[in-house]
C-alpha positions as CSV (number, residue, x, y, z in Angstrom):
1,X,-103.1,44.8,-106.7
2,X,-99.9,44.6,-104.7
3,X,-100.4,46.0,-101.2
4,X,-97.2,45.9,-98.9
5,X,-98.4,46.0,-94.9
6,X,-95.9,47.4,-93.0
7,X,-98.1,47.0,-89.5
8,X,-98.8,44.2,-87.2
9,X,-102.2,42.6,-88.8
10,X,-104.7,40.1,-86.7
11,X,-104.0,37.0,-87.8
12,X,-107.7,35.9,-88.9
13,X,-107.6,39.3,-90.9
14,X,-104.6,38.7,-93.0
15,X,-105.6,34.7,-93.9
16,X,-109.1,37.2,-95.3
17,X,-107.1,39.4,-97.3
18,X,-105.1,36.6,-98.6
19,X,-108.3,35.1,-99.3
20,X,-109.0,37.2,-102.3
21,X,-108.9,37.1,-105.9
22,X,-106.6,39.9,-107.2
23,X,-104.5,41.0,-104.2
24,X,-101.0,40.5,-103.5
25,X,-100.0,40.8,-100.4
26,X,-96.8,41.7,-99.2
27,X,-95.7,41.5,-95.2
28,X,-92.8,42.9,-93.7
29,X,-91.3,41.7,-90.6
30,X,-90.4,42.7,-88.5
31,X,-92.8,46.2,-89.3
32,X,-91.6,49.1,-88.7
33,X,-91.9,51.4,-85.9
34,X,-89.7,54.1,-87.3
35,X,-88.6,55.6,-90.6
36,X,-86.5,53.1,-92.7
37,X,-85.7,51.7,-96.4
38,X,-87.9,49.0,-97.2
39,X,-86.3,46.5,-100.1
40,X,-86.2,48.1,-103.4
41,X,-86.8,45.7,-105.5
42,X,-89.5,44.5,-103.8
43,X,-91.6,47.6,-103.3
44,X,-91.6,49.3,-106.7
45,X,-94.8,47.3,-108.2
46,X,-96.7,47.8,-105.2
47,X,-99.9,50.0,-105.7
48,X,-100.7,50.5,-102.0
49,X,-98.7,50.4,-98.8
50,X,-100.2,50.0,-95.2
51,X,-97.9,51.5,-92.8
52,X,-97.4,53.4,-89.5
53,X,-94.5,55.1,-91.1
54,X,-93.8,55.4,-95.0
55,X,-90.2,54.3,-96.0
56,X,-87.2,56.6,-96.2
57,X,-87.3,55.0,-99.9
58,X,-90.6,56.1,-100.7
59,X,-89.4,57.0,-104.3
60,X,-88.7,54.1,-105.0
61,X,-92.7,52.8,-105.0
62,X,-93.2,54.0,-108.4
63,X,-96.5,52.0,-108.7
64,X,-97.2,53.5,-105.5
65,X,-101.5,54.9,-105.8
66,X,-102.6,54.7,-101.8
67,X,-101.3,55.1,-98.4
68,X,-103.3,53.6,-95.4
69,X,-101.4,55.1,-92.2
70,X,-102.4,52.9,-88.8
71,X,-103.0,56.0,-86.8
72,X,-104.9,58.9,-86.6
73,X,-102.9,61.9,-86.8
74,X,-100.6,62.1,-90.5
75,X,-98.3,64.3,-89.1
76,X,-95.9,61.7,-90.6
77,X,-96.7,62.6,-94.4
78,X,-96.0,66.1,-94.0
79,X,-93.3,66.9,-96.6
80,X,-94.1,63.7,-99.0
81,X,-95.7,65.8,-101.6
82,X,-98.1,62.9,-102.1
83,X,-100.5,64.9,-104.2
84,X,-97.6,65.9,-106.9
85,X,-97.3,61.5,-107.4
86,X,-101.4,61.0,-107.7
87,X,-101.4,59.0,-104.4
88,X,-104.5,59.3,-101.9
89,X,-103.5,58.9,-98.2
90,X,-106.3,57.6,-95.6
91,X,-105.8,57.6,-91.7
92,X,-107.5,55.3,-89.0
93,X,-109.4,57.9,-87.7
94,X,-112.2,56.2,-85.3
95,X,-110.3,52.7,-84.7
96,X,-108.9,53.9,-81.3
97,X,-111.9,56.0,-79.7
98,X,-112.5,53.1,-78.0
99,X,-108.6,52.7,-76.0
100,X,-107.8,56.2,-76.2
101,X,-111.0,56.9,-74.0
102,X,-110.5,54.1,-71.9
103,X,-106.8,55.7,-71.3
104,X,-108.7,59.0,-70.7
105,X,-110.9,57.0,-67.5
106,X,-107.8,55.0,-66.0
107,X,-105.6,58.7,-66.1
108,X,-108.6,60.2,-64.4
109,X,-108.9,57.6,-61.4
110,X,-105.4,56.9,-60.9
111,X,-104.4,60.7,-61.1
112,X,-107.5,61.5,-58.8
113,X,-106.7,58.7,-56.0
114,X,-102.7,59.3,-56.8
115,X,-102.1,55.4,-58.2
116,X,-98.8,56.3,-57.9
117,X,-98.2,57.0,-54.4
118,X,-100.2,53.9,-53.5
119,X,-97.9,51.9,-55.4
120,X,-94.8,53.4,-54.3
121,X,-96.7,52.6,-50.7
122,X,-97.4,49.2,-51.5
123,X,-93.3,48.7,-53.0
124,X,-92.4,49.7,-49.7
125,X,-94.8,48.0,-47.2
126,X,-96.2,51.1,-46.2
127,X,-100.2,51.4,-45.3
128,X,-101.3,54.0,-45.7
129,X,-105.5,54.7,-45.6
130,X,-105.4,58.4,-46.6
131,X,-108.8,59.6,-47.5
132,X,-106.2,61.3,-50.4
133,X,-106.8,57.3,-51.7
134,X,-110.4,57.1,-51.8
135,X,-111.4,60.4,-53.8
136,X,-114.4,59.6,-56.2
137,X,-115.0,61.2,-60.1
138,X,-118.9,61.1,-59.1
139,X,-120.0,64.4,-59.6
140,X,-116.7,66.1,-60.6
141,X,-116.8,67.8,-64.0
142,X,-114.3,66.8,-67.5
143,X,-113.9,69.5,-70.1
144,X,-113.8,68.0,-73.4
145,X,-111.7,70.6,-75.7
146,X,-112.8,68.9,-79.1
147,X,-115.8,66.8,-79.4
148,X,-114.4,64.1,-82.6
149,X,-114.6,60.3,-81.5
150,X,-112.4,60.2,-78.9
151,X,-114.0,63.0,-77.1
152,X,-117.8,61.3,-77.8
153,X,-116.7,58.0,-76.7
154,X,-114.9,59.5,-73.5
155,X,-118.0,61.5,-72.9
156,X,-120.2,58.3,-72.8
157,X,-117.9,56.8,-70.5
158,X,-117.5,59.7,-68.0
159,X,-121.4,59.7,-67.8
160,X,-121.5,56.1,-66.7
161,X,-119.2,57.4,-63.9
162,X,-121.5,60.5,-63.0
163,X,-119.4,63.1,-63.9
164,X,-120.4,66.2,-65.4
165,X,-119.2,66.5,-69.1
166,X,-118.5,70.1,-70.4
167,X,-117.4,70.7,-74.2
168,X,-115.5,73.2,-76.1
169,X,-116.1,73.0,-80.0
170,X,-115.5,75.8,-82.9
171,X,-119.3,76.7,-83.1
172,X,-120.3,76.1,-79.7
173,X,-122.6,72.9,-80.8
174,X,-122.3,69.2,-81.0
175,X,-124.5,67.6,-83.5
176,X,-124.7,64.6,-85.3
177,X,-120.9,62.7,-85.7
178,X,-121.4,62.5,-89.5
179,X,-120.0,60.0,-91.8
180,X,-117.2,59.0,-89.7
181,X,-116.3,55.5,-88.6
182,X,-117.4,54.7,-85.2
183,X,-116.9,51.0,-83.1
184,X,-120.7,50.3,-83.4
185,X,-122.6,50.9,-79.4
186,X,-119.8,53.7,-78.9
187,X,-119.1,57.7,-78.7
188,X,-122.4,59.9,-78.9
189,X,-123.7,59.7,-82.3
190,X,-126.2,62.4,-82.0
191,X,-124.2,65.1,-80.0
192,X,-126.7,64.3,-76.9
193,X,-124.4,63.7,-73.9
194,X,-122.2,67.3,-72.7
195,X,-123.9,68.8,-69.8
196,X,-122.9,72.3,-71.8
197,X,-120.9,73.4,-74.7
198,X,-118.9,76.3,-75.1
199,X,-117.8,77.7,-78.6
200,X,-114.9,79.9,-79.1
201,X,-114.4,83.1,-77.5
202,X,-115.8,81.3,-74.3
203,X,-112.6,79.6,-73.2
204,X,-112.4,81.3,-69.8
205,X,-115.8,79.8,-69.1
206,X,-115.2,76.5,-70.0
207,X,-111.7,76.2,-68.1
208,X,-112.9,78.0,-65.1
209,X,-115.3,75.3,-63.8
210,X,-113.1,72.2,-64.4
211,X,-111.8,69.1,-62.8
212,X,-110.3,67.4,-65.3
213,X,-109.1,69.3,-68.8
214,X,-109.2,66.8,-72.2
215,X,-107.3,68.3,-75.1
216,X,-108.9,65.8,-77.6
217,X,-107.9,67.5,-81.0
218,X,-105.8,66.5,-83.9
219,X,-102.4,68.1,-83.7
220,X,-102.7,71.0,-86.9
221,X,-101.2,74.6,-87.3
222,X,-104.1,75.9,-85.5
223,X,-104.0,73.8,-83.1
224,X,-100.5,73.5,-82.0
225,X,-99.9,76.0,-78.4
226,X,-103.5,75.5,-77.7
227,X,-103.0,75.6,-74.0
228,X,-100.3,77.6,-72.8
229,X,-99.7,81.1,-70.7
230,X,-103.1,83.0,-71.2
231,X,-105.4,79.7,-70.8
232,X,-103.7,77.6,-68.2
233,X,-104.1,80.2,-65.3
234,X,-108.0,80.5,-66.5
235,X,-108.4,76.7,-64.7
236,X,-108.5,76.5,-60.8
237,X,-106.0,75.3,-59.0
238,X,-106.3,71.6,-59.0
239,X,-107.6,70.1,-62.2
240,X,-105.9,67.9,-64.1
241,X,-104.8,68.0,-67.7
242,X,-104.6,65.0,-69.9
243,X,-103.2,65.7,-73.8
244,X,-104.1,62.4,-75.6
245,X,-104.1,64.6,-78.4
């Protein structure tokens, strides 16, 4: 099999893959962070393609069975008509729980303590001991709209830092995670952790009592204009939203 990878790859992982019988593999460099032609010639054997981005050229991998995309959302094969050519696509889903919840905590103590104004402070030789500085997330509440990995894994942080952790989910439950890859000793497997969880129809509810507002779902049709005019004056005053989503 000739696989093309179109991504960074860790260098002890590519010497495996190279290590075994009956691949090819294929690396291009530099890889691609956009949209853009990949060599013809090269290309049109391959039978699977690891990429951020497919190529503009994609018709020209006529060998072409099975896309591996290094990111979660697939917004990017939208208009491929993959399924018409017989070729499977696969996302990362569950490979960045773990940094997208971490980015989740950092946003919530620098936004609460205003990281940025200290810094601008500190730029300028300004000191300043503002109790505006020294605001704590003990005891505060997050809202968790989705409960996927992301939202797990930033739940099971949060609770290490006391917060309260309030969910939002389709049915109003969080149960088991399912068949889904998971960074072993991360996220809530069982659907344990939220304080409470709110199903639809209860929005109001969950946005009224929040400090902190996650929007931790996958970018669809039904989700796109999740938050706008009728939910966003349902929060208080001073929360803040983060859309890693």
């Amino acid at each position: 099999m000739k696989i093309i990878v179109d991504v960074p790859l860790h260098a002890a992982t590519l010497a495996a893959l190279r290590g075994q019988s009956g691949l090819e593999l294929v690396t291009i460099d530099p890889p691609a962070e956009k949209v853009r032609p990949l060599d013809a010639a090269l290309v049109a054997d391959a039978a699977a393609l690891f990429c951020t981005f497919p190529p503009a050229n994609l018709a020209d991998m006529r060998a072409l069975r099975w896309i591996q995309i290094a990111s979660t959302g697939y917004t990017q094969l939208y208009g491929l008509d993959l399924p018409a050519r017989g070729i499977q696509a696969t996302n990362a889903r569950g490979c960045f729980d773990v940094p997208i919840a971490e980015w989740n905590v950092a946003m919530m103590i620098n936004l609460l303590r205003d990281l940025r104004l200290m810094i601008r402070n500190q730029d300028g030789a300004v000191w300043d001991r503002s109790a505006r500085f020294q605001r704590e997330l003990r005891g505060l509440t997050v809202g968790l709209w989705g409960y996927g990995g992301i939202g797990r894994e930033t739940a099971r942080l949060a609770r290490q830092f006391d917060l309260r952790v309030h969910v939002l989910t389709r049915n109003g439950r969080t149960g088991p995670r399912g068949e889904v890859y998971a960074v072993p000793g991360t996220g809530d497997p069982d659907g344990t952790l939220p304080d409470r969880v709110f199903g639809a129809g209860e929005e109001a509810a969950f946005l009224g009592g929040l400090d902190f507002l996650i929007l931790a779902l996958p970018l669809t049709s039904a989700t796109e204009g999740l938050l706008g005019e009728k939910e966003l004056p349902a929060l208080p005053r001073h929360p803040f939203v983060l859309n890693p989503a």
